[in-house]
ROKOLLO-923299 format. One line per field, with one value per residue (C-alpha): residue in three letters; residue number from 1; x, y, z; chain. Coordinates in steps of 0.5 Angstrom, whole numbers, plus 500, padded with zeros to 3 digits. Example, Ala and Ser with C-alpha at 12.3 -4.5 7.8 and 13.67 -1.06 7.14 Angstrom:
REM ROKOLLO-923299
type: ALA,SER
seq: 1,2
c1: 525,527
c2: 491,498
c3: 516,514
mol: A,A
This chain:
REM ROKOLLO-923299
type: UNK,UNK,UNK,UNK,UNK,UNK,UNK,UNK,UNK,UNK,UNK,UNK,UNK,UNK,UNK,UNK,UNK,UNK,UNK,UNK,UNK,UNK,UNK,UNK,UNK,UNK,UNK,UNK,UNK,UNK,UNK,UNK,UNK,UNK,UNK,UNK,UNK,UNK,UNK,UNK,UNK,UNK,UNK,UNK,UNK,UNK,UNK,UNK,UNK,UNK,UNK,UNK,UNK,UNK,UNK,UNK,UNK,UNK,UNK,UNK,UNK,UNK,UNK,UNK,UNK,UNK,UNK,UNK,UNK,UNK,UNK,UNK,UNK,UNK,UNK,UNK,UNK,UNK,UNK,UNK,UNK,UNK,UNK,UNK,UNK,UNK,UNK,UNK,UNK,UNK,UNK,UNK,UNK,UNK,UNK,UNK,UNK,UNK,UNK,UNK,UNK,UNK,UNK,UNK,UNK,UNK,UNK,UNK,UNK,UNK,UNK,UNK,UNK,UNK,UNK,UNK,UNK,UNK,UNK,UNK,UNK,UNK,UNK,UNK,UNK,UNK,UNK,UNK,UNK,UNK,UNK,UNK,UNK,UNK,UNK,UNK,UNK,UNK,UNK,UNK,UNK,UNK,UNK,UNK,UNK,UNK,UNK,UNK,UNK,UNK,UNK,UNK,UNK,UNK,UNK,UNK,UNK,UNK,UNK,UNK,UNK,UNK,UNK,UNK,UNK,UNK,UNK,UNK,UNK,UNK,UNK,UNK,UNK,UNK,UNK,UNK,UNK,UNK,UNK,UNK,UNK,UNK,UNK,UNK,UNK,UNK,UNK,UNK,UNK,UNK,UNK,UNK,UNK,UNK,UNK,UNK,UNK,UNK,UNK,UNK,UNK,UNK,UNK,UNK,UNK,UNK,UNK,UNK,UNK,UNK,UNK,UNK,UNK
seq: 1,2,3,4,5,6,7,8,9,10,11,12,13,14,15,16,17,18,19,20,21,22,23,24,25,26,27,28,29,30,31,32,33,34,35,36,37,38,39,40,41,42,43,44,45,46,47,48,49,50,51,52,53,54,55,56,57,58,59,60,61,62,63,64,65,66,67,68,69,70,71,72,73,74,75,76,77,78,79,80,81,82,83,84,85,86,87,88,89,90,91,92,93,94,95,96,97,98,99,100,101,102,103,104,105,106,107,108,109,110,111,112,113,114,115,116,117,118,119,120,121,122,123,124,125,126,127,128,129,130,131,132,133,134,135,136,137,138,139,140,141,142,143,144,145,146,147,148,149,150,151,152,153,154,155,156,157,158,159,160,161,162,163,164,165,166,167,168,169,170,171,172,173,174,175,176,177,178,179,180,181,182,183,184,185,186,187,188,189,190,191,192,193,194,195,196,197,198,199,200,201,202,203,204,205,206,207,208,209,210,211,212,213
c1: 310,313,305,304,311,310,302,305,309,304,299,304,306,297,298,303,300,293,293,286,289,289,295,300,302,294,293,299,296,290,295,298,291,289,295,293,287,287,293,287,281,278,279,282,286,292,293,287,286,293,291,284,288,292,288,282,282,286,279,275,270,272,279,278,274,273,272,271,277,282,278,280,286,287,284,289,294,292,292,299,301,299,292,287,281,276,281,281,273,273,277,274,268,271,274,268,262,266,266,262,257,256,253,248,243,245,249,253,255,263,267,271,277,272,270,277,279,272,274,282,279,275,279,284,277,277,281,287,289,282,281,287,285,278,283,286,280,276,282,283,276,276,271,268,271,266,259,254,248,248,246,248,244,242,238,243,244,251,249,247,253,257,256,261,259,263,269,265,259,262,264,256,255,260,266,262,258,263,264,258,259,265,264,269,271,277,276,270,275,279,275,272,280,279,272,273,279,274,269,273,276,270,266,273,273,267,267,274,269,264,270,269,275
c2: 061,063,065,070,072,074,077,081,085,086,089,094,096,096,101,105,111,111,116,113,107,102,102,095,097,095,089,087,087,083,078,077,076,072,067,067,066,061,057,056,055,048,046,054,054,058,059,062,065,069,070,074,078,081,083,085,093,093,091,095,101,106,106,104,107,101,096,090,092,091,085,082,084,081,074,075,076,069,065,068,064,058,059,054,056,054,058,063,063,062,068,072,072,072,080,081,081,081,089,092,096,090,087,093,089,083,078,074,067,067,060,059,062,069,070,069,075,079,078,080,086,088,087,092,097,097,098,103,102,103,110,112,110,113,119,119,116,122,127,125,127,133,130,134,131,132,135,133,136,131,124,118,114,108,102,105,102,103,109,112,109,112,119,122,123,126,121,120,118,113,110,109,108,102,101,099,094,090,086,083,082,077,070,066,065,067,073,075,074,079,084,085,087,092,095,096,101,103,106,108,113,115,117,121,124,127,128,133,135,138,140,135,132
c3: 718,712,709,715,715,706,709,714,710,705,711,714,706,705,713,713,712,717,721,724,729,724,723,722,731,731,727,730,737,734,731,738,742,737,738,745,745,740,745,749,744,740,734,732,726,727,720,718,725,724,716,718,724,718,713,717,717,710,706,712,708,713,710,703,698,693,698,692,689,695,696,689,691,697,694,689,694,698,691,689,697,695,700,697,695,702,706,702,703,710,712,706,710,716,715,711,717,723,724,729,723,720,726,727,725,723,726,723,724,723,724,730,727,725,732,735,731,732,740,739,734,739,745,742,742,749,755,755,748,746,750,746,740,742,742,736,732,734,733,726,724,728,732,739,746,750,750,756,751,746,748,746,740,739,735,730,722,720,716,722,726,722,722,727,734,740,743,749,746,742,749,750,743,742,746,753,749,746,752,752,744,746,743,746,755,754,750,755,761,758,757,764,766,760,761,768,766,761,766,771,766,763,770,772,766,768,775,772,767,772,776,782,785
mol: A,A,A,A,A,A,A,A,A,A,A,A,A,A,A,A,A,A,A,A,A,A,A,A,A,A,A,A,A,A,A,A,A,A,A,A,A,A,A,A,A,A,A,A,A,A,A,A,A,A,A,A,A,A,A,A,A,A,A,A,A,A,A,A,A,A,A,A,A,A,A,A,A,A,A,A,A,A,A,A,A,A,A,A,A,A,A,A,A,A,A,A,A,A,A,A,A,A,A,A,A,A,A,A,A,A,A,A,A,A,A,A,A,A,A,A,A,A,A,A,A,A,A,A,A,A,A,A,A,A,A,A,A,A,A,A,A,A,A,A,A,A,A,A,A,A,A,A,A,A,A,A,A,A,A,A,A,A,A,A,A,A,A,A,A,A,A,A,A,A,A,A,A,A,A,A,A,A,A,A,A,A,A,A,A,A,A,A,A,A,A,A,A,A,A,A,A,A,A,A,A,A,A,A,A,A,A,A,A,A,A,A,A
């Protein structure tokens, strides 16, 4: 598709300098398991699928100061690739609501479409590339590793959500959560692959922590 290709390039060029694990290595990650799952989903649109995948970190307020700006931008973008105007809402929306803050307390309903590139997102949050971005997120921000004094919170808005705990915490805090925040069979399917690794590294972990073998 000549419109994701000329997309990609945008995106990548948008990314090249995160240093946070959402970098272009990652939207790539969820373009590909959004492809798989929409092979295996009804009524998915594979074009907005793949065109939401691309651009869901490049508007996301954890990366970009002025979030209504680069949506514009990214509108603009859409409009100057001969997107009409009903799919440039539907995937709009999509990347607008389909982060895990903005879901703290409000859960939205995203098409089919969105909830394929939620799942894929979210996937790529959890199992051995989750742990390392995990890592690396918290590396970035000068997080603290580990600290068995300071418990994992919950029933948080995204305020709260978003002040920096310790890497572990955000295990408990989010990462273990996400399978059961899968919308599609497919996704949830893996997803148990990927949390099961998830909580075998967490238990050991600990255990070295605490120095058990």
């Amino acid at each position: 598709m000549k419109k994701i290709d000329d997309l990609k390039q945008y995106v990548s060029e948008q990314l090249a300098n995160d240093a946070t694990g959402h970098d272009f290595s990652h939207i790539i990650r969820v373009a590909n398991l959004a492809k798989e799952i929409s092979n295996q989903t009804d009524n998915a649109d594979l074009l907005i699928v793949l065109t939401a995948a691309y651009l869901h970190d490049v508007i996301d307020d954890k990366l970009v100061e002025n979030t209504y700006d680069k949506q514009k931008e990214v509108q603009s973008k859409l409009k100057e690739l001969d997107y009409t105007s009903s799919q440039i809402d539907e995937v709009m929306d999509s990347i607008t609501h389909m982060s895990y803050s903005a879901n703290l307390k409000h859960h939205y309903e995203l098409t089919i479409n969105g909830q394929i590139v939620q799942d894929a997102d979210r996937l790529d949050a959890i199992g051995a590339i989750g742990i390392a971005r995990a890592m690396y997120f918290g590396g970035h921000f000068g997080d603290t590793l580990y600290d068995p004094q300071q418990v994992p919170r919950s029933d948080m808005d995204k305020s709260q959500y978003r002040k920096h705990t310790t890497v572990i915490n955000h295990f408990y805090e989010k990462l273990f959560k996400l399978p059961e925040l899968m919308n599609t069979s497919v996704a949830k399917k893996m997803a148990d692959k990927r949390s099961k690794y998830m909580h075998d590294f967490v238990r050991e972990f600990k255990n070295e922590w605490r120095g058990i073998q």
